[in-house]
NUNUKOL-113300 format. One line per field, with one value per residue: x, y, z of N, C-alpha, C, CB in turn; residue in three letters. Coordinates in steps of 0.2 Angstrom, whole numbers, padded with zeros to 4 digits. Each point is the difference from the previous one (the first is absolute). Glycine has a CB too. Layout:
N
npx: [X; ...]
npy: [Y; ...]
npz: [Z; ...]
capx: [X; ...]
capy: [Y; ...]
capz: [Z; ...]
cpx: [X; ...]
cpy: [Y; ...]
cpz: [Z; ...]
cbpx: [X; ...]
cbpy: [Y; ...]
cbpz: [Z; ...]
resn: [ALA; ...]
//
This chain:
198
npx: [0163; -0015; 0011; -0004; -0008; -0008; -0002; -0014; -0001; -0013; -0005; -0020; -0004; -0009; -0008; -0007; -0012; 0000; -0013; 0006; -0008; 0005; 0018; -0017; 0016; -0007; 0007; 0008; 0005; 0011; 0012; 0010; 0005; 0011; 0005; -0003; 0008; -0003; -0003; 0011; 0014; -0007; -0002; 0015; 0005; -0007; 0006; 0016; -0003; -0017; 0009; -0011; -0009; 0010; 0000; -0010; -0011; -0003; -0004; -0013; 0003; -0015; 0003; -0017; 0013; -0017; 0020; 0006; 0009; 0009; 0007; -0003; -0010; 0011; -0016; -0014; 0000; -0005; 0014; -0009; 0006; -0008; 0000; 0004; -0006; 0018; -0003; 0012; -0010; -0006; -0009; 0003; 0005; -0006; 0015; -0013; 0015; -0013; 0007; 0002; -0003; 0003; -0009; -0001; 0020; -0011; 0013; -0001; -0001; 0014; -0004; 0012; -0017; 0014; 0002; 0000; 0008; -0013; 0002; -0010; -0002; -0015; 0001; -0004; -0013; 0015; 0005; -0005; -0015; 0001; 0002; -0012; 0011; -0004; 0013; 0005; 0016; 0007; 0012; 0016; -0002; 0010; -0011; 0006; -0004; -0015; 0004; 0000; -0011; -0004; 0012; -0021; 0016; 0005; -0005; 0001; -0005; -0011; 0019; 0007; -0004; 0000; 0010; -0009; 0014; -0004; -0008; 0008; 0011; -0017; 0009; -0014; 0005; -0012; -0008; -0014; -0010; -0009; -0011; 0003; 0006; -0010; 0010; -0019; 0004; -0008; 0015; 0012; 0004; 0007; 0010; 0002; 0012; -0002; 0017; -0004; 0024; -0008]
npy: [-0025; 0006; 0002; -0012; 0009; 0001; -0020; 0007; 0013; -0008; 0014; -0003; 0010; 0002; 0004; 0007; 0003; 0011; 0005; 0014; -0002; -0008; 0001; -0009; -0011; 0001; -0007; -0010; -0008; -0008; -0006; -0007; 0014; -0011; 0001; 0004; -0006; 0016; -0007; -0017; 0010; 0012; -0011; -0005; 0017; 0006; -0012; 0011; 0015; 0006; 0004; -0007; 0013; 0020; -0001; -0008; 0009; -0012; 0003; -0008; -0002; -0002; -0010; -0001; -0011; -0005; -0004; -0011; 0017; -0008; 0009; 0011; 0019; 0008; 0005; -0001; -0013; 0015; 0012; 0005; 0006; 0014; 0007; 0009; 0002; 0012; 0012; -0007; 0016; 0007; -0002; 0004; -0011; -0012; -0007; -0009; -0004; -0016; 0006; -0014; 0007; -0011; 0013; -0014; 0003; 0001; 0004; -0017; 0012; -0008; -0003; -0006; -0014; -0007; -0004; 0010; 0013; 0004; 0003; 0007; 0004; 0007; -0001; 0012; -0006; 0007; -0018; -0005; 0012; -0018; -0018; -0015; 0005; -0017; 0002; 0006; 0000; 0005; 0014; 0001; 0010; 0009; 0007; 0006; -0017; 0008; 0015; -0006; -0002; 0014; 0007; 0001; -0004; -0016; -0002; 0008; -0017; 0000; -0007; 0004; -0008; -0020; 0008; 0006; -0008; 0014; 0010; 0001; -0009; -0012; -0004; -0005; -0008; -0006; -0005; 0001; -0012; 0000; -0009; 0009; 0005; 0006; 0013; 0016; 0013; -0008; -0002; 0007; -0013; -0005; -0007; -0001; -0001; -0014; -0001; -0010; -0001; -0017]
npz: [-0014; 0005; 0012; 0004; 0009; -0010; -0002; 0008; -0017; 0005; -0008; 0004; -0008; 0015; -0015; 0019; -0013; 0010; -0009; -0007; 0007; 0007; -0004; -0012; -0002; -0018; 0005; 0014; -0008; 0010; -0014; 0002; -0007; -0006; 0010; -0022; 0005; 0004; 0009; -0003; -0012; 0010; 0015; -0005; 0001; 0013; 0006; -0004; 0008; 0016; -0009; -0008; 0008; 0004; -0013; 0003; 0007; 0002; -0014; 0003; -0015; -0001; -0016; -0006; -0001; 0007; 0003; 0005; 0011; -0011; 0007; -0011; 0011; -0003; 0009; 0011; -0010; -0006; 0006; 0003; -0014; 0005; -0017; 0000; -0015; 0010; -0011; -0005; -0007; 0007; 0006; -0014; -0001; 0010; -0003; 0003; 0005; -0006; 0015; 0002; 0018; 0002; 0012; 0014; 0002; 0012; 0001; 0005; 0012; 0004; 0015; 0003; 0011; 0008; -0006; -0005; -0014; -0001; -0023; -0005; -0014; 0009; -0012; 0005; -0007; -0010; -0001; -0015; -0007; -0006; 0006; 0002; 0016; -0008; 0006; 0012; -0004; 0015; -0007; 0010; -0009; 0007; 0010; -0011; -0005; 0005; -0004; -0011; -0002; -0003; -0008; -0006; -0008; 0000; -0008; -0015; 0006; 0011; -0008; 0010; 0011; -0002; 0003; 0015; -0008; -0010; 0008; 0012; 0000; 0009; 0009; -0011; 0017; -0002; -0010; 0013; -0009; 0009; -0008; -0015; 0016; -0015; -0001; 0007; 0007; 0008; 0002; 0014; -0008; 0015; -0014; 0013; -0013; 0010; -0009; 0017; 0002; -0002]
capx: [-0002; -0003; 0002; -0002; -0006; -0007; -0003; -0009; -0005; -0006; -0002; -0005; -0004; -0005; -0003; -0004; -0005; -0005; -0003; 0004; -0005; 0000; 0009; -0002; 0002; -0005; 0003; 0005; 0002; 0005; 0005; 0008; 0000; 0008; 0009; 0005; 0008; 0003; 0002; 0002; 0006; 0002; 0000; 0007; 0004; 0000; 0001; 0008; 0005; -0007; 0002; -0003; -0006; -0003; -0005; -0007; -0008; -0007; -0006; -0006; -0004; -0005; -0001; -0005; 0000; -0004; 0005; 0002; 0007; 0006; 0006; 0007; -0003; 0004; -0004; -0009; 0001; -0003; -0003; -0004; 0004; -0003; 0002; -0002; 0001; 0000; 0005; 0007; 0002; -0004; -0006; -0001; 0002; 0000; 0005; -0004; 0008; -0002; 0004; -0003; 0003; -0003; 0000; -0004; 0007; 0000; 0007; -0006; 0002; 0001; 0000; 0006; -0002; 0003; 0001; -0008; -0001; -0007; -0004; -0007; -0001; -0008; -0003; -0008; -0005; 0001; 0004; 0002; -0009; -0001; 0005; 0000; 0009; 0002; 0008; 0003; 0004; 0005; 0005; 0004; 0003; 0002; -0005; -0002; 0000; -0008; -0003; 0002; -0006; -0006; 0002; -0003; 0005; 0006; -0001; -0004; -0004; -0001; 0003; 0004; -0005; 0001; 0008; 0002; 0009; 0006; -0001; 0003; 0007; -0004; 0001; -0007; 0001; -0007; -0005; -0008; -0005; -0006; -0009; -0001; -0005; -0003; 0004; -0002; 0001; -0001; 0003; 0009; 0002; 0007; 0003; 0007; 0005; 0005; 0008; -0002; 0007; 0000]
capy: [-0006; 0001; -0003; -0003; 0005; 0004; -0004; 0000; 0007; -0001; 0005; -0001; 0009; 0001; 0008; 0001; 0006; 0002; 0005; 0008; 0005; -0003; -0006; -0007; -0005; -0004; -0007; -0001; -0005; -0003; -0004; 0001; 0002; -0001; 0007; -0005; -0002; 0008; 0003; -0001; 0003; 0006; 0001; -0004; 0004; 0005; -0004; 0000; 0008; 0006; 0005; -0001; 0001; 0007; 0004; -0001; -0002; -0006; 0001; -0005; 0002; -0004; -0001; -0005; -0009; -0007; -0003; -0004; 0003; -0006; 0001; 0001; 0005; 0005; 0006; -0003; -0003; 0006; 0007; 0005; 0004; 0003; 0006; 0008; 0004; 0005; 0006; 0002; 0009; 0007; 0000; -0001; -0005; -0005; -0007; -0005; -0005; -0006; -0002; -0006; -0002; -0005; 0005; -0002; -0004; 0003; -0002; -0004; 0000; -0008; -0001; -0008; -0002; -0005; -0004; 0002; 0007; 0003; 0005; 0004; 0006; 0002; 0003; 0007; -0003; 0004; -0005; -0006; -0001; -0001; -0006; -0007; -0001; -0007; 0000; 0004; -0002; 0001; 0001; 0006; 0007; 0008; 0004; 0003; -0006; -0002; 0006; -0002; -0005; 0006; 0010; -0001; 0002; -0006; -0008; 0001; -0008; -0003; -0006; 0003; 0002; -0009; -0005; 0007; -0002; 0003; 0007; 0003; -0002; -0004; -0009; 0001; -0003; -0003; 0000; 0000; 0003; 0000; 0002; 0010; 0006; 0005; 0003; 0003; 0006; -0004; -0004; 0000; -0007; -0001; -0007; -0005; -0004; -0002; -0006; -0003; -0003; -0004]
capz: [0004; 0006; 0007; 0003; 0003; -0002; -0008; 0000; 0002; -0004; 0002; -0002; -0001; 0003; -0004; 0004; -0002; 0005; -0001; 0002; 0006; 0008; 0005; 0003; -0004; -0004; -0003; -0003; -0002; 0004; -0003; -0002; -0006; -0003; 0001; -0008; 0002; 0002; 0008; 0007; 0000; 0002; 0007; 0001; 0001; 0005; 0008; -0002; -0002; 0000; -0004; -0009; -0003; 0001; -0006; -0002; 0004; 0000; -0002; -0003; -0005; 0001; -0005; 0000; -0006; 0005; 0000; 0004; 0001; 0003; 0003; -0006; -0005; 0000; -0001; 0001; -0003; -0003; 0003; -0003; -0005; 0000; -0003; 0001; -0009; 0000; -0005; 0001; -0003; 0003; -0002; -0007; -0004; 0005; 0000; 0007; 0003; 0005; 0005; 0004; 0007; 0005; 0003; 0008; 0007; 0006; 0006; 0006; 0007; 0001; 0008; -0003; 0004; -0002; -0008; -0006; -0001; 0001; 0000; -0001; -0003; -0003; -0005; 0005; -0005; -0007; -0003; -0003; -0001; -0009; -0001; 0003; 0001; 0003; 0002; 0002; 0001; 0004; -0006; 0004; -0006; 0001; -0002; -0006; -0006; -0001; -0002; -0007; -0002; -0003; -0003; -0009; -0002; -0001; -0006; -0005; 0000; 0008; 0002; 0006; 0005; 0005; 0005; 0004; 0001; -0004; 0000; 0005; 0002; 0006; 0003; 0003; 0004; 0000; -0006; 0002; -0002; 0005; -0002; -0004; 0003; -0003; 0003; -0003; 0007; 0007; 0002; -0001; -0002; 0005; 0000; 0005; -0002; 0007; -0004; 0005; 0000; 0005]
cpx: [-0002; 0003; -0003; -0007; -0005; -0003; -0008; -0003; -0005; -0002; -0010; -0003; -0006; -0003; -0007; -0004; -0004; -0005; 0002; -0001; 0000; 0009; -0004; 0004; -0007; 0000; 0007; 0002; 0007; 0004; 0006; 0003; 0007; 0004; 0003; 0006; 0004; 0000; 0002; 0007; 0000; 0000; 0006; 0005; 0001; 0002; 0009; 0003; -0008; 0001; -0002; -0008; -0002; 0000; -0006; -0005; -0005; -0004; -0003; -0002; -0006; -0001; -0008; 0001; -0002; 0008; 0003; 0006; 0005; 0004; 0004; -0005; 0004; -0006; -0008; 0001; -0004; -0001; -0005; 0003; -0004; 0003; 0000; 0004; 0001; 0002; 0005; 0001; -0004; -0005; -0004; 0002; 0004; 0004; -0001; 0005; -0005; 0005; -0001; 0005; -0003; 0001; -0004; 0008; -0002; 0005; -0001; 0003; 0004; 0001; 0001; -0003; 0003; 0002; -0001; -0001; -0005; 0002; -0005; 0000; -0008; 0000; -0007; -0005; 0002; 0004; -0002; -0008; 0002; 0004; -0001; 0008; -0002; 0008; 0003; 0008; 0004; 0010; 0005; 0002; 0000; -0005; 0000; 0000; -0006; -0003; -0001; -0005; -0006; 0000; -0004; 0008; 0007; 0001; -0004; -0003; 0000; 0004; 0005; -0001; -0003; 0004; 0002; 0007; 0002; 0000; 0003; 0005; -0003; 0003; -0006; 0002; -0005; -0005; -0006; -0005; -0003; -0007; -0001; -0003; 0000; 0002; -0005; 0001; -0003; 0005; 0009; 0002; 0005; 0002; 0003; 0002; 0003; 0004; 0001; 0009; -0002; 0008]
cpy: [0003; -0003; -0003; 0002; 0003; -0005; -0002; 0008; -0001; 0007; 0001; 0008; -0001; 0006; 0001; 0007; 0001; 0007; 0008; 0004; -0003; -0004; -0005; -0006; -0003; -0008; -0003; -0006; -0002; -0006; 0000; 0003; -0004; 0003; -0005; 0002; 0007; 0000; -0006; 0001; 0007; -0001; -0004; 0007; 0005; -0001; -0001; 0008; 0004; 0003; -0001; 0005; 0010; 0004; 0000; -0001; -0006; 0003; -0006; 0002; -0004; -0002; -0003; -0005; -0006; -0003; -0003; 0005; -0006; 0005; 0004; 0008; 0004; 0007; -0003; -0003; 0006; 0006; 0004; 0006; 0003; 0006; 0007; 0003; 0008; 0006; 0002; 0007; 0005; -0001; 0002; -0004; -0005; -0007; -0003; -0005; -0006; -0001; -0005; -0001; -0005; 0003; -0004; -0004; 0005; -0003; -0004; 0002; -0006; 0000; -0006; -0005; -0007; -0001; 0004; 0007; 0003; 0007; 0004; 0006; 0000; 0003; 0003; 0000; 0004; -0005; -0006; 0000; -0004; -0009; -0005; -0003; -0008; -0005; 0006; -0003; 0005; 0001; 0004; 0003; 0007; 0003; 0005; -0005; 0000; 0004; 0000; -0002; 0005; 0007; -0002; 0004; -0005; -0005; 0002; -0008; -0002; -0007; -0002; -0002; -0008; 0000; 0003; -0002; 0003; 0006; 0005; -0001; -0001; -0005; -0002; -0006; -0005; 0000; -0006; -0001; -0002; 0001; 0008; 0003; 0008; 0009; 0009; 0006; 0002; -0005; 0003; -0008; -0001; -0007; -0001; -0005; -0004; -0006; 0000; -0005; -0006; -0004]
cpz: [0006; 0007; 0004; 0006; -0002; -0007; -0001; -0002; -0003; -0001; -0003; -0001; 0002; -0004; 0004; -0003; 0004; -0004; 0001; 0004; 0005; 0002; 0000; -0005; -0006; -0001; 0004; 0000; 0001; -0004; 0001; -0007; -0001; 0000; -0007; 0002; 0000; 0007; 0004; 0000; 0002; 0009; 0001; 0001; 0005; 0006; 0001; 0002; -0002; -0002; -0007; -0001; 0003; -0004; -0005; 0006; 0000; -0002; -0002; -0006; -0002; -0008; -0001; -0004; 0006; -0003; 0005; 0001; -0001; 0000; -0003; -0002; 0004; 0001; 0004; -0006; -0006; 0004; 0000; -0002; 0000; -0007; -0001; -0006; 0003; -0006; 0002; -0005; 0003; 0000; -0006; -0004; 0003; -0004; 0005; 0001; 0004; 0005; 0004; 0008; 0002; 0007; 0008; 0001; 0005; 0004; 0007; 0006; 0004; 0007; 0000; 0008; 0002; -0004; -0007; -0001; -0003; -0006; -0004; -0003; 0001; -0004; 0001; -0006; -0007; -0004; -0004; -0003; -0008; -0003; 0006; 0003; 0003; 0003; 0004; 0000; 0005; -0002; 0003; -0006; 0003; 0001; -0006; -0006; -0001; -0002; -0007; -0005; -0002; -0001; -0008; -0003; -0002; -0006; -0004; -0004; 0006; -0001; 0004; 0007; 0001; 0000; 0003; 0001; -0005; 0000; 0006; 0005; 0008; 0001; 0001; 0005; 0002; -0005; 0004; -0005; 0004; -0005; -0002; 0007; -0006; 0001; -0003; 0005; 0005; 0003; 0000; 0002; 0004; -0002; 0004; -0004; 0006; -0003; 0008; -0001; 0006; -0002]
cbpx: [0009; -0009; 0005; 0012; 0008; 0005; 0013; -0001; 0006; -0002; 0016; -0001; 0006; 0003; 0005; 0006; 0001; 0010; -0007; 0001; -0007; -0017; 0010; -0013; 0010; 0001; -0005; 0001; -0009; -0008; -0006; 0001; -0008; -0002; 0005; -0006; 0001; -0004; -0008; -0010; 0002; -0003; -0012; -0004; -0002; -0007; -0014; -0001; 0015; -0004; 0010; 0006; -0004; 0002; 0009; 0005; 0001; 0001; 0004; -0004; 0010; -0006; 0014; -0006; 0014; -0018; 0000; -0006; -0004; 0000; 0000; 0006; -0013; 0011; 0009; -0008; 0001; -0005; 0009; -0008; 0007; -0005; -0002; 0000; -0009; 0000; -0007; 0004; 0003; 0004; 0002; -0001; -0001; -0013; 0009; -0014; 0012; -0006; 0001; -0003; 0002; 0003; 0001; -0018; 0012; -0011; 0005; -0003; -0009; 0005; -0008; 0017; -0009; -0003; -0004; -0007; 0008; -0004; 0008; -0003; 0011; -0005; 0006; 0008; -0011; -0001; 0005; 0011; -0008; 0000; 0010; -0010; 0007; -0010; 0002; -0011; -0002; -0012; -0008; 0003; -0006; 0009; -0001; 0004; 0010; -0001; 0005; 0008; 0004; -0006; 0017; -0018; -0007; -0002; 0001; 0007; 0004; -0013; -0004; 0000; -0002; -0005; 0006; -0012; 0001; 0000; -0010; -0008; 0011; -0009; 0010; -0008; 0007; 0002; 0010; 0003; 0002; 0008; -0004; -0004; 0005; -0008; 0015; -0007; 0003; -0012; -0011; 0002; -0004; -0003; 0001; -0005; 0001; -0010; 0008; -0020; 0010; -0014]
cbpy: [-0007; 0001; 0006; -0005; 0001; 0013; -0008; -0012; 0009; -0012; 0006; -0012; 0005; -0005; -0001; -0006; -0001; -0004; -0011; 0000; 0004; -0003; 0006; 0006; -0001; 0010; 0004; 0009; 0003; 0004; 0001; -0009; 0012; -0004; 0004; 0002; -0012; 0007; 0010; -0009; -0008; 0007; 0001; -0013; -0003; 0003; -0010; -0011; -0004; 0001; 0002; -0016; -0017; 0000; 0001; -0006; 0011; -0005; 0010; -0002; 0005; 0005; 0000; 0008; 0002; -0002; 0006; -0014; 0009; -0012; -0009; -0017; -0001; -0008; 0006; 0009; -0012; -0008; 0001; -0005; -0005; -0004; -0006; 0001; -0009; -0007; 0004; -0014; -0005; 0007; 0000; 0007; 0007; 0005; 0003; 0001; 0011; -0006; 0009; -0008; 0010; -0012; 0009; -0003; -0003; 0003; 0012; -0012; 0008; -0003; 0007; 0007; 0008; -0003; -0009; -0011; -0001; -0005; -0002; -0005; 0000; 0000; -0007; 0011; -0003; 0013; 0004; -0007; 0014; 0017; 0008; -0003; 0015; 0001; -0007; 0006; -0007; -0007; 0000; -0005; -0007; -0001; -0004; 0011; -0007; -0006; 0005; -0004; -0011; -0008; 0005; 0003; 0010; 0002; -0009; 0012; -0004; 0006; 0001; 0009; 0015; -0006; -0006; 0003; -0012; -0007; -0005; 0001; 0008; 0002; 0000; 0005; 0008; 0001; 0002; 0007; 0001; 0007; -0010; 0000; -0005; -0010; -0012; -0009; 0002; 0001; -0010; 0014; 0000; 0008; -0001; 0001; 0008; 0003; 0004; 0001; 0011; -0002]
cbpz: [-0004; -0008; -0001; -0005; 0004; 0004; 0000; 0012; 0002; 0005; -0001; 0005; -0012; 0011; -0015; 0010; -0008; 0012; 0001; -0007; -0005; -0002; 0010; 0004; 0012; -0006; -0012; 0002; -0008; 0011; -0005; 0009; -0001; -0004; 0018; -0011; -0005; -0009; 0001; 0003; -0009; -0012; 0003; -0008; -0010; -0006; -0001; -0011; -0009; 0007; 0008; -0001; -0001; 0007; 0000; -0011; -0001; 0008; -0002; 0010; -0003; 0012; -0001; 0001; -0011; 0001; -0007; -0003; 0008; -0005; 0005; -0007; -0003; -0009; -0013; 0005; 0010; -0007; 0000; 0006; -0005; 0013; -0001; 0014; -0011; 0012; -0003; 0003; -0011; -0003; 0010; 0002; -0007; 0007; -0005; -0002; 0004; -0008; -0001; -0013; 0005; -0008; -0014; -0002; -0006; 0000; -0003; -0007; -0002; -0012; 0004; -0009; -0004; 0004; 0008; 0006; 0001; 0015; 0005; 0009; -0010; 0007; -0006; 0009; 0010; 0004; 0008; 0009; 0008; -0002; -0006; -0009; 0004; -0008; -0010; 0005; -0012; 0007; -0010; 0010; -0010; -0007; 0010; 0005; 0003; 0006; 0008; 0005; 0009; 0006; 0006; 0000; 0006; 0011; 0007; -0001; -0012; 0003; -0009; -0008; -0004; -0001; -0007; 0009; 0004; -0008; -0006; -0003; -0010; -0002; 0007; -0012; 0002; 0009; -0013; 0009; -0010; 0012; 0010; -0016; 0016; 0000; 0000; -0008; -0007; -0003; -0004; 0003; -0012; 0012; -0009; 0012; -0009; 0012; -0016; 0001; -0002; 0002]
resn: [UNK; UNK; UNK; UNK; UNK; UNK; UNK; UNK; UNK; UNK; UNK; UNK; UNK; UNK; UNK; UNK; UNK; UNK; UNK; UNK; UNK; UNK; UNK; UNK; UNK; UNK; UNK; UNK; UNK; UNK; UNK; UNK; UNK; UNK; UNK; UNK; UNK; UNK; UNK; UNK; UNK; UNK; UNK; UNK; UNK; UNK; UNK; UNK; UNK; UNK; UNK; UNK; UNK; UNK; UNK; UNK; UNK; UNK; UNK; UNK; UNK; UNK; UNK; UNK; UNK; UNK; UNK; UNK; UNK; UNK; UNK; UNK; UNK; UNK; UNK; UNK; UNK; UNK; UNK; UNK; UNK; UNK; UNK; UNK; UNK; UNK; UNK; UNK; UNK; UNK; UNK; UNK; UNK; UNK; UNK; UNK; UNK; UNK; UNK; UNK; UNK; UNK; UNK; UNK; UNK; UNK; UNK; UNK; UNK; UNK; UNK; UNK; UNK; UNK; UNK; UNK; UNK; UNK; UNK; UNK; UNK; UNK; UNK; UNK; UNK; UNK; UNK; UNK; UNK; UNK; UNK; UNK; UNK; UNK; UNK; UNK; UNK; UNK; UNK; UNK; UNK; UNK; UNK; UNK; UNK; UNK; UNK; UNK; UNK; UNK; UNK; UNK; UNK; UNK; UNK; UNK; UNK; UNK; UNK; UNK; UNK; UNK; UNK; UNK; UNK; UNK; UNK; UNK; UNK; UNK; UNK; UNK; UNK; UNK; UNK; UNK; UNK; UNK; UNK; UNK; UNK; UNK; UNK; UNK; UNK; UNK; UNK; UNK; UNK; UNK; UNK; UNK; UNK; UNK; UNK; UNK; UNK; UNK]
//
């Protein structure tokens, strides 16, 4: 049960695309996103006993599923699951292994303001190239739980790796989508997450 004091939380996302070379703003795009019922059970918990949440970090993740967020997700709608085929015998007598990650969370900077807590990750321009990001999400977890996510050698199916809550024993807390952006190596990509206690 959420406590009375923190039972309003709103929160909205801002994704700002600038340019690599110059920092000139392109884009941005400005909305409300969906605090799920995790996180308003977990901000309930932390507003009770902080000690809960000093083992875990804040992290953003970015995904491409067009979709409606609700309150009950557990994850993006469509991460981004990447591969890497490595050799597990010799070079004389190779044994190739398909390996599967998920590898763009970024740890967020956060900044608290009042009420209202602020926060931010960028993706620089060697990040996420090649991929329509249209969501994101706002998640707490261990860090080595997120490390995890993209050690090769872990996962030998990418089926794992949709349920960050399972995979990485996540609180996902928030879920966003927005107007694609394109995501290439001209471009650095900034989200802001803002949750907001009334």
């Amino acid at each position: 049960m959420v406590p009375k004091e923190i039972k309003n939380v709103k929160g909205r996302v801002k994704v700002v695309v600038r340019d690599a070379r110059t920092g000139e703003v392109l884009k941005v795009i400005e909305k409300e996103n969906v605090i799920t019922d995790a996180g308003k059970a977990f901000a309930a918990d932390a507003y009770a006993n902080f000690v809960l949440t000093r083992s875990r970090a804040w992290y953003i993740d970015i995904g491409t599923g067009i979709c409606d967020p609700t309150p009950q997700d557990q994850d993006l709608c469509s991460p981004i699951i990447e591969s890497v085929t490595i050799n597990t015998g010799t070079e004389e007598n190779p044994n190739w292994v398909t390996y599967y990650i998920r590898r763009w969370a970024k740890q967020a900077d956060v900044t608290v303001q009042n009420n209202t807590v602020i926060f931010h990750a960028r993706w620089m321009p060697e990040d996420a190239n090649g991929y329509s990001i249209c969501e994101e999400i706002l998640f707490a977890a261990t860090p080595a739980r997120v490390t995890y996510l993209y050690t090769p050698r872990a996962w030998l199916s990418p089926d794992p790796l949709k349920n960050i809550t399972q995979s990485a024993d996540a609180i996902v807390a928030q879920h966003a989508s927005f107007s694609c952006v394109s995501k290439t190596p001209s471009i650095l990509l900034d989200i802001y997450v803002t949750i907001t206690f009334t």
